[in-house]
VOMI-932924 format. One record per atom (N, C-alpha, C, O, CB): x, z, y; residue in one letter. Coordinates in pm, whole numbers, plus 50000, padded with zeros to 5 digits. Atoms other than C-alpha are relative to their C-alpha. Glycine has a CB too. Layout:
XZYA
...
# end
This chain:
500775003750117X
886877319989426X
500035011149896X
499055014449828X
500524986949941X
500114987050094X
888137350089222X
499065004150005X
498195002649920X
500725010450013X
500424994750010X
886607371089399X
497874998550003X
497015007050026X
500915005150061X
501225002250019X
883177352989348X
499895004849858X
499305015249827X
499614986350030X
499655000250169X
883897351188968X
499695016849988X
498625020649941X
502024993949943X
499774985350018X
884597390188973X
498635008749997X
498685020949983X
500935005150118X
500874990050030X
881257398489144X
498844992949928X
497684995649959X
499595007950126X
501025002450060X
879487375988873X
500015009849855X
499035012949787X
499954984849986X
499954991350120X
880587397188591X
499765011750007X
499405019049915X
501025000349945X
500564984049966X
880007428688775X
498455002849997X
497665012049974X
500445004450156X
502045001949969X
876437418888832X
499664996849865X
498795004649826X
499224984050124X
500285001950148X
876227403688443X
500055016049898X
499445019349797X
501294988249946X
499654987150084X
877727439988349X
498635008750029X
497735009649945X
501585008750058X
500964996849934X
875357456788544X
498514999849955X
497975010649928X
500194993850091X
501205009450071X
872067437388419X
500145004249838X
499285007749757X
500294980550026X
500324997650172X
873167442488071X
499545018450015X
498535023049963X
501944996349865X
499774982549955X
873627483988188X
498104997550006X
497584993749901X
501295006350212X
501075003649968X
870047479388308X
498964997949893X
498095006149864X
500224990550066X
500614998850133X
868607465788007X
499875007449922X
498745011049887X
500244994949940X
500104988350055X
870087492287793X
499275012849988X
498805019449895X
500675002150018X
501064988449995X
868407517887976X
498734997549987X
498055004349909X
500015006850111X
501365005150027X
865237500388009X
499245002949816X
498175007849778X
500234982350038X
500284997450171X
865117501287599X
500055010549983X
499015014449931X
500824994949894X
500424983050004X
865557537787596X
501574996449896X
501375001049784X
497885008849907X
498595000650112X
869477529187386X
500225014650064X
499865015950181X
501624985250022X
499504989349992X
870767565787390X
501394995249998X
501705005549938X
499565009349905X
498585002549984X
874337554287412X
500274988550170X
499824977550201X
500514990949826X
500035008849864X
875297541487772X
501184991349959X
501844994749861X
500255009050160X
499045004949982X
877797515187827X
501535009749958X
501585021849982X
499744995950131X
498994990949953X
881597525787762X
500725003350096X
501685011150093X
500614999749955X
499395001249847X
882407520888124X
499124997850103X
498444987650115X
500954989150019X
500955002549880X
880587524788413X
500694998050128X
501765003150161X
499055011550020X
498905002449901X
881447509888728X
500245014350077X
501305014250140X
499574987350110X
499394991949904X
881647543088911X
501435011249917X
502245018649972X
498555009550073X
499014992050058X
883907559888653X
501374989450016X
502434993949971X
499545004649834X
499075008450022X
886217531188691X
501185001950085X
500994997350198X
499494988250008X
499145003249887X
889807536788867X
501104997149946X
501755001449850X
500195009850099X
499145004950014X
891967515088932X
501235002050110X
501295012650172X
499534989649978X
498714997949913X
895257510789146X
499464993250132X
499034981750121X
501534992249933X
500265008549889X
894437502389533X
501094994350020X
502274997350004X
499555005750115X
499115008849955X
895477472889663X
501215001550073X
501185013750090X
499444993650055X
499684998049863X
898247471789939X
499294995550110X
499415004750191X
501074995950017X
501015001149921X
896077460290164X
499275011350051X
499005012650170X
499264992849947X
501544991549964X
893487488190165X
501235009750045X
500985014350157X
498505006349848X
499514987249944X
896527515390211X
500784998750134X
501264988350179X
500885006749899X
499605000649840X
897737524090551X
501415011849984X
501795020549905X
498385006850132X
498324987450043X
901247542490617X
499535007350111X
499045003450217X
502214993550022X
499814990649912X
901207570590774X
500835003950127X
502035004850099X
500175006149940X
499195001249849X
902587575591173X
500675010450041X
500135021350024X
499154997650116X
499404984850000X
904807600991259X
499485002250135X
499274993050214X
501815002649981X
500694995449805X
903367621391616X
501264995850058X
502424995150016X
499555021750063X
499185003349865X
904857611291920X
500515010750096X
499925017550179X
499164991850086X
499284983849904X
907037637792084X
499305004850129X
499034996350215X
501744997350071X
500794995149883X
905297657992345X
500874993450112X
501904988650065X
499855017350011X
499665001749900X
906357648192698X
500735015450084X
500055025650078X
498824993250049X
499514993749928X
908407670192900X
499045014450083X
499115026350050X
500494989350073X
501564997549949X
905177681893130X
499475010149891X
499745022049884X
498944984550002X
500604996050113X
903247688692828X
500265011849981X
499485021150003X
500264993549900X
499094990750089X
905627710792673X
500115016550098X
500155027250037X
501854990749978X
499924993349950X
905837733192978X
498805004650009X
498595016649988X
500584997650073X
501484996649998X
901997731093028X
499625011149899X
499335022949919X
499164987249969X
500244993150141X
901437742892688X
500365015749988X
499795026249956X
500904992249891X
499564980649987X
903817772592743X
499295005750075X
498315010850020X
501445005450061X
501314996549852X
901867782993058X
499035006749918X
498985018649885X
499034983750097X
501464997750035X
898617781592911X
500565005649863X
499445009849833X
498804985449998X
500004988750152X
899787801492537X
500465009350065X
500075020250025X
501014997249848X
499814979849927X
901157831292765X
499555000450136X
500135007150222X
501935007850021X
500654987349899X
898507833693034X
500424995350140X
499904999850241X
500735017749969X
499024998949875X
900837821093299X
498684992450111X
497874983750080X
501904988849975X
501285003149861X
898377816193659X
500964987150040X
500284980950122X
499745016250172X
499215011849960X
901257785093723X
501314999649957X
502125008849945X
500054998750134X
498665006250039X
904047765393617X
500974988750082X
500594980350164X
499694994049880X
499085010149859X
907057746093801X
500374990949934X
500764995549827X
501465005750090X
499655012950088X
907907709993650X
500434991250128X
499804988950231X
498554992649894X
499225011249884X
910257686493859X
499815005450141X
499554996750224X
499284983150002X
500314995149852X
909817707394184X
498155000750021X
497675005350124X
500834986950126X
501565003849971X
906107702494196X
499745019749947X
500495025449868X
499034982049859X
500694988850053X
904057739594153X
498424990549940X
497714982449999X
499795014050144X
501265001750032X
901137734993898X
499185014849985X
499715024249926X
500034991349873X
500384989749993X
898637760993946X
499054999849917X
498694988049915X
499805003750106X
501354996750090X
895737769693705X
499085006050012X
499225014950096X
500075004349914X
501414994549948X
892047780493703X
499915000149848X
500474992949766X
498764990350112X
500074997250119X
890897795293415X
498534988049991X
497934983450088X
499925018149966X
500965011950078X
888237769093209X
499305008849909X
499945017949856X
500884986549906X
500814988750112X
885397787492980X
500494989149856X
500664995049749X
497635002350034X
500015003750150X
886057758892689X
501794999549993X
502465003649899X
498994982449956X
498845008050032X
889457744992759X
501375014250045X
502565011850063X
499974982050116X
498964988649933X
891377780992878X
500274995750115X
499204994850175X
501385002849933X
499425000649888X
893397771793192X
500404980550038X
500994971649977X
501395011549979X
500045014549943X
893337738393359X
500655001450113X
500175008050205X
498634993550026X
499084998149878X
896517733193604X
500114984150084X
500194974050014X
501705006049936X
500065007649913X
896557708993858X
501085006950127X
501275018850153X
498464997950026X
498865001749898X
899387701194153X
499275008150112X
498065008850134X
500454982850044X
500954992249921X
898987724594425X
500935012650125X
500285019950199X
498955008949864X
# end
């Protein structure tokens, strides 16, 4: 119900704003709704997530592909790489 109430006065504010200019008043309102700030709700703010630690894999991948390397060894497995025109080097089991 507030927030009915809230947007009748915004719309009454508004309308009067409206009028004003219509008359040619050289003095605007002392508040306009877009100059208006207030404190956001909690609601509207979101917390921030900390990143999720790379994976093991990853971490080796990554090295690989920033120095160039044609393949990398992770848990016994050889991953080998092909160079990629967008993505640099794309390694796959092999």
């Amino acid at each position: 119900m507030s927030k009915l109430s809230n947007l009748e006065k915004r719309v009454a504010k508004l309308e009067k704003e409206l009028a004003a200019l219509k008359r040619g008043d050289s003095t605007p309102a002392t508040h306009s709704v877009t100059e208006k700030k207030g404190k956001k709700s909690k609601k509207n703010q979101t917390k921030k997530k900390k990143k999720r630690k790379i994976n093991k894999y990853f971490q080796m991948m990554l090295a690989a592909k920033k120095a160039g390397e044609p393949s990398f060894v992770y848990n016994g497995h050889t991953y080998k790489g092909t160079k990629h025109p967008r993505l640099g080097m794309v390694y796959r089991k092999g």
